[in-house]
Structure formats: structure tokens, C-alpha cells
N, C-alpha and C positions, 0 to 999 in steps of 0.2 A: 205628687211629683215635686221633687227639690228645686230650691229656684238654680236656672243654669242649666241644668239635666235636660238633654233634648225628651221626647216623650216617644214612648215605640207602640207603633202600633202591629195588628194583626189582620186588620179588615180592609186595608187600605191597598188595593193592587195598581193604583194608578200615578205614575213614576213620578209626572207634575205635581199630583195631589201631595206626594211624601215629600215632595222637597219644596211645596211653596208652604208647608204644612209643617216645617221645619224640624220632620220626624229624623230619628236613624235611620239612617240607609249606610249599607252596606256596599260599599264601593265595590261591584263586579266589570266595571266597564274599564279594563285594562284586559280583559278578557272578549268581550264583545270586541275590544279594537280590532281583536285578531279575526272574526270574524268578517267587519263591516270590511277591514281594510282593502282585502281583494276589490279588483273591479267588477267581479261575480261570485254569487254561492248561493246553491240551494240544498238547504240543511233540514236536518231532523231530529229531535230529540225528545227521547224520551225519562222521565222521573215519577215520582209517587206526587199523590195531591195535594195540597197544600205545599210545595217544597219551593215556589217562587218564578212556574213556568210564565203565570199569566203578568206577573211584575216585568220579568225579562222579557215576554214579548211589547209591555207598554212603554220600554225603558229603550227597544229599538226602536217604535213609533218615535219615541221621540228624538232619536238619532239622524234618523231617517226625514224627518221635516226639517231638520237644519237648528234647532233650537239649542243651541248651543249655551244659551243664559242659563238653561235649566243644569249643567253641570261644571259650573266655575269650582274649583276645586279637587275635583274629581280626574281620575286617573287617564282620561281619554281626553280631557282637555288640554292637555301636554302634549299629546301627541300631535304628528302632522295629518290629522284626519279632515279633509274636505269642508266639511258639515253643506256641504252641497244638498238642498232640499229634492224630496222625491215624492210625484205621489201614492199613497201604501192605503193598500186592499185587508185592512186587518176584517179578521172574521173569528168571532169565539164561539165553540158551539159548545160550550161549558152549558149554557143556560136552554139549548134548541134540541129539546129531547122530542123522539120521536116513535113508534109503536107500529108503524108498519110504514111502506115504500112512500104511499102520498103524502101522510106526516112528514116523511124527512124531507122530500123534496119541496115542500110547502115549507121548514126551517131554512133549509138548503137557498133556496129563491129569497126569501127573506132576509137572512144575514146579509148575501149581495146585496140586495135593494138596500139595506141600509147603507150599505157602505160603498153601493153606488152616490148614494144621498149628500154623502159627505162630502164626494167632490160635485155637488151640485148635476149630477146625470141621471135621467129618469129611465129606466131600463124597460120594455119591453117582456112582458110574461112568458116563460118558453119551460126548458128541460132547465133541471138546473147550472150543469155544466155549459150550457149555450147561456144562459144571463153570463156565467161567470166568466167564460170567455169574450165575449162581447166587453165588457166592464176595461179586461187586460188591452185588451186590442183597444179602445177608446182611450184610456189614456196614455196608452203606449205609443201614441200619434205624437206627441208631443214630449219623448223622452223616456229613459226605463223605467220600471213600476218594483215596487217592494211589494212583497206578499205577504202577510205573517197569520198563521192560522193556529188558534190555542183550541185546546182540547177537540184532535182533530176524529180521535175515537171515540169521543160521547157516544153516538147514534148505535155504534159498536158493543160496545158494554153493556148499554141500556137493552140490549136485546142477546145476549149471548145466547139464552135459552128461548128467545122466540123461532121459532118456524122461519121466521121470515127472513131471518137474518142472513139471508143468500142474496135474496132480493137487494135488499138493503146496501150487501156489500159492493153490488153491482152499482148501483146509485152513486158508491161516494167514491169507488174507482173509475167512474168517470169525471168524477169532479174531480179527483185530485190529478186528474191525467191533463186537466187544463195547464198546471205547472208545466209539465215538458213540451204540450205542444203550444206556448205561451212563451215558449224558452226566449226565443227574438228582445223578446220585450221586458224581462225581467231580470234587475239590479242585482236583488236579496230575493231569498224566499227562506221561509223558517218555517216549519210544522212542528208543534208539540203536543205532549199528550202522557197516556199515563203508562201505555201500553204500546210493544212492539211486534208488532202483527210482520209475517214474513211479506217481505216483496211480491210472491208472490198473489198473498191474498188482497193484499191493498193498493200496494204501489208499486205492479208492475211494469206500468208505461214510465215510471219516473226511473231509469237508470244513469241518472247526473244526482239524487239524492245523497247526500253527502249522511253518514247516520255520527251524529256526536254521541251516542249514549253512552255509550265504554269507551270513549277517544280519551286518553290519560291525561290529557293536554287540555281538557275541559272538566275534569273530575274536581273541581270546585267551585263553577262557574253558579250552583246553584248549593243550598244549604250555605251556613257556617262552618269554616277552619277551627280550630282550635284558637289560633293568632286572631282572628278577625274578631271571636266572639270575646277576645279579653281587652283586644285593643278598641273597638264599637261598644263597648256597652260595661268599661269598666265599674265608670259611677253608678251604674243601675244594678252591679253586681256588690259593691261597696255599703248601698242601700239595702240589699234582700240579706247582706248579710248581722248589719247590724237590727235588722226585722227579724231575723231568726236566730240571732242571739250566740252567732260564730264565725270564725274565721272567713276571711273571701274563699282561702283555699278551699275550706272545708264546703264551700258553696259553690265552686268551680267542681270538686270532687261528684259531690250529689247532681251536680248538671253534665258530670260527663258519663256516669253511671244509668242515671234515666234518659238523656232526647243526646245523645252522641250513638257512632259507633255505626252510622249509615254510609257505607262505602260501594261505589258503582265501577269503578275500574282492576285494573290490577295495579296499579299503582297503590300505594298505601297510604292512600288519601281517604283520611275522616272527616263527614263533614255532619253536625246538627240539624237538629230538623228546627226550620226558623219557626212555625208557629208556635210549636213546643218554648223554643228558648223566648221568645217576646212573650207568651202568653205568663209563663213563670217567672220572668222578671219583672210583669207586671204587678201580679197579687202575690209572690214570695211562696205562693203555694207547690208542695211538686203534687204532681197531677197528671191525668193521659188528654192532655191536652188535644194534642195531632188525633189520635184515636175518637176522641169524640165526635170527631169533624165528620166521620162518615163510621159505615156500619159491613161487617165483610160476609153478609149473609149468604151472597154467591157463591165467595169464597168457602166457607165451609159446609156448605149443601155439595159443593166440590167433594171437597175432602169424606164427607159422608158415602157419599153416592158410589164414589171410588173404591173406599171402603182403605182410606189411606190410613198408613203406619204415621201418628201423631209422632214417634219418636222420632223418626228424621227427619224431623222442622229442624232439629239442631247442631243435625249434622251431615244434612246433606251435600254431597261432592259429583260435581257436574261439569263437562265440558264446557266451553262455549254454546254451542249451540243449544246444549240440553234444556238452558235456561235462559235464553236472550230472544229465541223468537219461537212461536208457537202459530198454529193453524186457526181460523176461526170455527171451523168446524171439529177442530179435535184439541179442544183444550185441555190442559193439563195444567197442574196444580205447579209445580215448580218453578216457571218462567213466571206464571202469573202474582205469584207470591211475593218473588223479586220486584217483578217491576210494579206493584202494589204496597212495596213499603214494606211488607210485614217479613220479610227476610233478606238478609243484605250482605255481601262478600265477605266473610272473615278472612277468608288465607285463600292464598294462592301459589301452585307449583309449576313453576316455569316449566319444568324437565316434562312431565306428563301434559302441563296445557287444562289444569284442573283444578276448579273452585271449590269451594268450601263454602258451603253456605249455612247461616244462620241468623238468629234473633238478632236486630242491632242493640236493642238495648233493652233497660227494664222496663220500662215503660209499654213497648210494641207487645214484650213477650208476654207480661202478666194481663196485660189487658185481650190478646188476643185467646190466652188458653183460659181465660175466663168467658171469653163468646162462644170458644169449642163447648168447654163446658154444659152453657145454655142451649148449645146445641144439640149436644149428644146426650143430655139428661132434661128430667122434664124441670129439672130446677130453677129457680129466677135469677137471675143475676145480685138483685139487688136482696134478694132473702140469702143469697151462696153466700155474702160476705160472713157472714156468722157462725154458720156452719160451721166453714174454712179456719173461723179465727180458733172456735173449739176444738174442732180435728188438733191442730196445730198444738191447742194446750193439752190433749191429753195427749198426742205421742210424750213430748215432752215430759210427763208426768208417768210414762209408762201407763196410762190407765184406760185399757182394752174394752171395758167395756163401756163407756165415752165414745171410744173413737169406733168402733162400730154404731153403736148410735146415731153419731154425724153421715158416716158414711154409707145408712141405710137410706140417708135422703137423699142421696146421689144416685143414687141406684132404685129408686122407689119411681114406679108408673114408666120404664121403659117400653118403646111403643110393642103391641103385641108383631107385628112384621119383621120386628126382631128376634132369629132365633134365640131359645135359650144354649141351645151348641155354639153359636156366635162366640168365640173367646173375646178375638180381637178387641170384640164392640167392649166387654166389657173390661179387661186391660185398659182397654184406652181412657176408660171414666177412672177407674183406678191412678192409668199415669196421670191424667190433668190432674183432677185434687190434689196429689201430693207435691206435683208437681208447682201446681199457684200458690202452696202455702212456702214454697223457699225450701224443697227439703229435696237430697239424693233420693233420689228415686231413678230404679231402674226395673223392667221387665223383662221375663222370659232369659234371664240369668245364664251365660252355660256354662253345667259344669261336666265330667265325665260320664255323671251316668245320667244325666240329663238336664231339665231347663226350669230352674226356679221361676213360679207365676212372678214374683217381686221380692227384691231388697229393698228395706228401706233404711235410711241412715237420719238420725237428729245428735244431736253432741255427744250425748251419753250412751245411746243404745243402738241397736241393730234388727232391724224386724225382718224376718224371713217369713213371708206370705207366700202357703200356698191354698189354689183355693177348685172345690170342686162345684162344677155347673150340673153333673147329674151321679153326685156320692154326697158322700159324708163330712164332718168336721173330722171323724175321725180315721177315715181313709185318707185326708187329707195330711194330716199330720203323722202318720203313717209314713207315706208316699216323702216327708223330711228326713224321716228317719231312715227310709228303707236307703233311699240314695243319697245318704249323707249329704246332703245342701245345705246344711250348716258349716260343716268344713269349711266351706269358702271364705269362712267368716272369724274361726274359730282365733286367728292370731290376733285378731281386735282386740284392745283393753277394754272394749264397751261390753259391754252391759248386751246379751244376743237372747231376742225372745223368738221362740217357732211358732209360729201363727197359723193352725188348719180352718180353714173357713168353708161352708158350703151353701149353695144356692136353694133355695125351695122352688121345686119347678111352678109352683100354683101360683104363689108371690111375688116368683121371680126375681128373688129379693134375698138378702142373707139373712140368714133365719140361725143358724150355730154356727159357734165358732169356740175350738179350742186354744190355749195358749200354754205354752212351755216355758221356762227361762231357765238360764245356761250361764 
């Protein structure tokens, strides 16, 4: 670190510790003013993990206690905010994971108790919601109470696919129903989390819940702007540049291309993913930073099980509703995708009321269709990189039988529960690979007399793939010729190969393949 250069960290979520620790911080509290400044609010919001919910809720603790030392400088110290102390009920259930009803209420009771502790009150063993109510009413003898509850879905998540998870949900919609009949007694309340579960499945008693998630007026209340992340951490971007042997711009460019491009309202507001950007300006390295932090095994056991179209990850188009809140008992891949980070608003159409969704950036997208990948093929992630890099040199080099080669390992030990009539399944291993190595790739093509298996495009050439699951290489390539599927191609100055492939049902595996060039 240069002498002078504040230091940034990534591990540090507690608001005192950054700033007596004399870290970056990212001035949000001209944005929390609007929050705190009412006389009342009970709020909710929902973002992906790591993106600065649990910083924001330690950042209103300390708003909330009157500590006013802690933000000389800062954008809310200007204002005419009270700094009137209060006392606050924080509870984080980031860490109170639980596997069936008496684990969570055994968490549930626990969190209270400790943060009964804090203001020196010893609470009484009961249901959880009666500790927690007791707590509110206790210190609400003496003045309103702040609530602030991070990662309010843990218990949620962590069970999506248990049994129990009925049970469960019953547990914490009592407890979170202590908010509204607590109402008397409370200043603030803040709920956050990763996930926005409809009203009615969680927080049906709460209808004073105020939901920030899509309120445009908060669409960068978390993550980095553009402005914040040039104006906060210019010298450390001045450093990575002369570390990497190029322009700022050119290092602003590679930083907007990998951890930008995460956008949560209709407003057209971009904001960074903060671990991504401190983690990279720390080692100068680009890298999937944010992606490492956690693993979307769920998430693509989903998409399996569903038997989901991988192609509209990138261009999916949804109402409101389609994508913002979801069932616990009937989840669906689209909402959860969103509000998980791994797909995020690209466009929006006022006149229809319809989103666009897709990859934020390079980072989410290559890293995520590399986990599809290990999903849907028996491949390793860490053996795929190679593969991928060879795949990638022989299109380029035109040299077919290479790039079958590579692509037999992708296709090699599919589980037997997979039909070989299965197209889909096996399209979809076809779109990932071409898709992670950076190249056009499309499937199921249409033209008049029918639907090309894949085009594929690299600089010079043009691969028309079709492929048969119970014929031949050269029924295959037949079936190019019979229905002209080249055509679609033929105004190209590239360079157009016809590719007939076929499957050996015993193998299950591609065993011939012809090729044509044109």
C-alpha cells in the first residue's frame, strides 16, 4: 500500500471498525438521511450477498446510538439529523442456520438473548416470538426501539428443499409479526436479505412494511456508481494501473466490463459489486471474486430439475411480478436468479411494464455457465479450463477433429437417467462450452424449412452443426443439405463449414462426424 492511500478492505462489515480503521468507505449516508429522517419506518430490502446489506445495517446501529463522532465528514453530518440515541434490537441470522423447527427456534431465542444482553436484560425462555416481543415491550417503557434484522431469510434458503420448510415458515412469520404488533413501540425497523418472498408467505401480518427493493430513489444506496467508484478509490485505481502496465482508463474499462453492470430498478442506475471492486484493487488481479464467496448448487439443481432453456438466462423479459417475488413452496428460477445476483435488469419498457433481464457482467456470466457446465456434464471445473482453452484453438484453426476431441469430454459419462432422446439436455452442454469460450453461438436456428441443431461463429468461419441422437453423421449432413440451412449463412465472407455429427446410443457419446466446407 502507498504511503497516504487509505487501505480497502473486504472482510470488514462493521461501520466503527472502517472508520476508526481508517479504511474507504463509501459515503451512503445522504441516502440513509432519507430514511432515518422521518419520525417512523418500517422497511425492507432486499439485494445479492456480499453487496453491503450487513455494512448498512451496522452503519444505522450506529446512527441509531447517537454516535455522531463516527461520521464527521460524511454526508449526514450536514444535515439537520437529531443524532438522538435509541435503543436497537439488531439480530443477524446470516450466521443461525437451522435444519428443522427446534434448530431455528433454539437460533431464533438465541439471537434475542443476545441482544437482549446488550442492553443488560435477561429474558426468560419461551416461543421465540414471545422472547422477542417481551425484549420490544421492555425497552419500549422507556422510549421507541430501532429493529434492524440482516439476513432475515437465512433459515429460508437453507431449507428450500427440506420437508420442513412449512413448518419453518410458520416459526419466522411469527416472529417477524412481533414488528407490527410492536408497532407502538418502534422508531425504525429495517429487514434485509437476499430474497423477496411474497407478503403472503412471510410477512403477512406486516402491512406498514415499506419494500425498498426496486424504489428508484434507493437504486444506489448499496453497490458502487460509476462516479463513487472513480471519485473513492481513484489512487488505488492509479496504482493497479501502473501494476498492470496501462492506462486508468483502460483499467476503469476492464472494471466496468467484469463487476459492473448490476442494476435493480427501472431507473438506469449501474452500480458495482463492492467485493469484486476492493477485492481487485486490492491484488490488481481481475478475477470472480464475488462468485467465489458462495456456490449456486441450488440454483442449478433448479434449472436442471426444471429442465430449464439455459438460453434465456440472456434474454429473459418479465413483468414485475414475474421476477420480484416468488412462493416458498413454488419456486422458480427467474425471480430467484435476480435477486441472487446472477441476472440483473438490462432494459426496461415503460409502455408494456417489461423487463429484460440478463448477465450483469463478465464475471457472473463466465463463472456461472462454467458451474452449469459442472453441473450438467460429469466434467471438473478445474480439468474444463483446458479443454475450453483447446476447443477454442481449434475452431479458430478450423481443425474438426480437435475440436470433437475436446468436445467428447463434455459429453463423456452423462448420467444413465438421461434419456438419449433428451435433445435439450444435450444442446444445452453444447450451448455452455461454446458459449464460455467467448464465441456466437446459437441453437435450434429457424429457418423455412426448419431448425438448425447450432450456428457457430469465430472471426473467420461459420460452423453449421447438425447433430443426430439416433442416425447417422451422414443422415446428418444430409438433413443440411436437404433443407438448405446453410443458406442462412451463405452471404457471409467467412469461411462456412457443415458439420453432420452423430451420437452412439451405447456411448452415448459422439462417435462420427462429417464435415463439409463451402
Amino acid at each position: 500500500m502507498l504511503t497516504g492511500m487509505k487501505p480497502i478492505t473486504t472482510s470488514i462489515f462493521t461501520f466503527a471498525d472502517l472508520i476508526d480503521g481508517g479504511y474507504v468507505y463509501v459515503d451512503k449516508t445522504a441516502r440513509l438521511y432519507d430514511l432515518v429522517r422521518p419520525y417512523k419506518g418500517v422497511y425492507f430490502l432486499s439485494r445479492p450477498r456480499r453487496f453491503g446489506k450487513s455494512l448498512t445495517i451496522s452503519t444505522l446501529d450506529a446512527v441509531f446510538r447517537g454516535r455522531r463522532e463516527l461520521f464527521q465528514g460524511l454526508a449526514i453530518d450536514a444535515t439537520d439529523y437529531d443524532w438522538k440515541p435509541y435503543p436497537v434490537i439488531r439480530i443477524d441470522l446470516g450466521s443461525k442456520q437451522a435444519w428443522d423447527v427446534n434448530g431455528l427456534k433454539h437460533s431464533l431465542g438465541l439471537a434475542v438473548k443476545q441482544a437482549a444482553q446488550r442492553h443488560g436484560i435477561d429474558l426468560a425462555t419461551d416461543e421465540p416470538h414471545h422472547v422477542f416481543e417481551s425484549l420490544v415491550t421492555t425497552l419500549g417503557r422507556s422510549g421507541k426501539v430501532v429493529i434492524l434484522i440482516d439476513e432475515y431469510d437465512k433459515p429460508i434458503l437453507g431449507n428450500i428443499e427440506n420437508p420442513a420448510v412449512g413448518e419453518i415458515l410458520r416459526v419466522l412469520k411469527a416472529f417477524y409479526s412481533v414488528v407490527k404488533t410492536c408497532d407502538e413501540h418502534i422508531r425504525f425497523a429495517l429487514l434485509t436479505g437476499v430474497s423477496k418472498f411474497s407478503r403472503v408467505s412471510v410477512f403477512s401480518d406486516l402491512n406498514n412494511l415499506v419494500d425498498l427493493t426496486m424504489d428508484t430513489r434507493y437504486a444506489e444506496l448499496l453497490g458502487y456508481t460509476q462516479n463513487e467508484l472513480e471519485r473513492n478509490f481513484a489512487p488505488h485505481i492509479e496504482h493497479v494501473a501502473a501494476q498492470r502496465n496501462c492506462t486508468t482508463g483502460e483499467v476503469l474499462d476492464q472494471m466496468r466490463e467484469w463487476y459492473n453492470g448490476y442494476r435493480f430498478t427501472e431507473a438506469e442506475t449501474w452500480v458495482y459489486n463492492p467485493v469484486s471492486v476492493g477485492r481487485f484493487l486490492d491484488t490488481g488481479k481481475l478475477s470472480n471474486y464475488w462468485f467465489e464467496t458462495g456456490t449456486p448448487s441450488f440454483l442449478i439443481e433448479l434449472l436442471k430439475n426444471r429442465s430449464y432453456d439455459i438460453r434465456n438466462l440472456s434474454r429473459l423479459r418479465l413483468d414485475d411480478l414475474g421476477f420480484s417475488v416468488y412462493e416458498v413452496h413454488n419456486v422458480t428460477p427467474e425471480p430467484l436468479l435476480f435477486q441472487t445476483g446472477y441476472l440483473t435488469i438490462r432494459d426496461y419498457d415503460p409502455e408494456y411494464e417489461l423487463y429484460t433481464l440478463g448477465y450483469p457482467n463478465r464475471e457472473v456470466e463466465n463463472a456461472f455457465l462454467r458451474y452449469l457446465v459442472d453441473g450438467f456434464t460429469a466434467t471438473r471445473k478445474e480439468l474444463a479450463a483446458s479443454h475450453l482453452a483447446d476447443l477454442r484453438r481449434a475452431l479458430n484453426e478450423g481443425d474438426l477433429e480437435s475440436l470433437f476431441r475436446h468436445l467428447r469430454v463434455f459429453f463423456a459419462d452423462i448420467p444413465y437417467d438421461i434419456q438419449l432422446s433428451n435433445e435439450k439436455y444435450y444442446q444445452t452442454i453444447f450451448y455452455l462450452v461454446f458459449r464460455i469460450v467467448g464465441l456466437d453461438v446459437d441453437c435450434e436456428v429457424r429457418t423455412e424449412a426448419g431448425r438448425i441443431d447450432a450456428v457457430v461463429k469465430t472471426a473467420t468461419r461459420i460452423f453449421v452443426f447438425e447433430f443426430k441422437l439416433q442416425g447417422t453423421a451422414e443422415e446428418a449432413l444430409q438433413q443440411i443439405h436437404q433443407r438448405r440451412y446453410h443458406e442462412k449463412v451463405t452471404a457471409d465472407d467467412r469461411e462456412v463449414l457443415l458439420v453432420g455429427a452423430a451420437f452412439d446410443p451405447e456411448t452415448r457419446n459422439l462417435e462420427r462426424w462429417l464435415v463439409e466446407r463451402r
